[in-house]
C-alpha positions as CSV (number, residue, x, y, z in Angstrom):
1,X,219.8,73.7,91.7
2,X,219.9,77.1,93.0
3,X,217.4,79.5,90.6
4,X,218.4,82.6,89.1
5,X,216.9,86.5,89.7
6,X,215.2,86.0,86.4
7,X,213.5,82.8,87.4
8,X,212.5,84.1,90.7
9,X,211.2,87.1,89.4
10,X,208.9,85.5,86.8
11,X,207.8,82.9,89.4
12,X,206.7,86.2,91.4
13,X,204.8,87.5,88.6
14,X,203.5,84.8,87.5
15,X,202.0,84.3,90.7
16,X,201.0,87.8,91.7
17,X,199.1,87.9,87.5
18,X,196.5,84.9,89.0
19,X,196.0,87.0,91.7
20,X,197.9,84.8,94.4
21,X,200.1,87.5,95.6
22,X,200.2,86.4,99.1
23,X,201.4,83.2,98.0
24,X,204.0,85.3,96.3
25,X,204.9,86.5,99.1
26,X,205.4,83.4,101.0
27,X,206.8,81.1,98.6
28,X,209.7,83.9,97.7
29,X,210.3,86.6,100.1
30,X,212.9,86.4,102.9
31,X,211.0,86.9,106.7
32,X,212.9,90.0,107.4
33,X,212.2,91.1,103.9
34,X,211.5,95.3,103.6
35,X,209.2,96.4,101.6
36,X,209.5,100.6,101.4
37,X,206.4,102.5,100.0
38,X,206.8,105.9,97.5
39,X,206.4,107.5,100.7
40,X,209.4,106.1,102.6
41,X,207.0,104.3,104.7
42,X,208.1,100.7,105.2
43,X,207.0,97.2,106.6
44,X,209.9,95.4,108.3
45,X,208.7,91.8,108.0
46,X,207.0,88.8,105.4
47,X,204.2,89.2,108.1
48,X,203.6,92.5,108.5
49,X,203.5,92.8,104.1
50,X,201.2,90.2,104.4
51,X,199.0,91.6,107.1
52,X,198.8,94.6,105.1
53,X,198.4,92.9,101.5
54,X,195.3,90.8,103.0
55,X,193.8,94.4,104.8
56,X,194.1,96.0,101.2
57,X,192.5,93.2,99.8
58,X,190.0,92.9,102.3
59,X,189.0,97.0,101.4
60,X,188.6,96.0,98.1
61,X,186.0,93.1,98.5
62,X,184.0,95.4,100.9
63,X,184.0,98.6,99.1
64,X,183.0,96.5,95.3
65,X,180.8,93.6,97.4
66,X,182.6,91.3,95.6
67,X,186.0,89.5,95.5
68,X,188.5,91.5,93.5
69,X,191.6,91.1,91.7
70,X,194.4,93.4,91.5
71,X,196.7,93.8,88.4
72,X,200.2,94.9,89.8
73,X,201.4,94.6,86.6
74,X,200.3,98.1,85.8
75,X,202.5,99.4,89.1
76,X,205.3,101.3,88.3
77,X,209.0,100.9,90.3
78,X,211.5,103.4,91.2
């Protein structure tokens, strides 16, 4: 059975709200998937989101000493 947006989208969340936002990623994005910043900057690929999702995180840990967890659900969306 094929899953709807809405179920897709609340899988994501759901995800991203225990902190597993990579395996958001990889679980439910498309390879050549774009993601576009609010600056028009964009990553092309699952890989390169990733790359750049586990080098933010990474930031986070070393700047706090400790491991960290982002809530997106306070991001706002065009």
């Amino acid at each position: 059975m094929t899953k709807n947006l809405e179920q897709l989208e609340s899988a994501v969340n759901d995800l991203t709200r225990q902190g597993k936002i990579i395996d958001s990623i990889d679980q439910h994005y498309a390879d050549e998937c774009v993601f576009t910043e609010s600056d028009g900057s964009a990553r092309t690929s699952k890989r390169e989101q990733r790359a750049h999702l586990q080098g933010f995180l990474k930031a986070l840990k070393v700047s706090t000493g400790q491991h960290c967890t982002v809530n997106l659900s306070a991001m706002t969306y065009p």
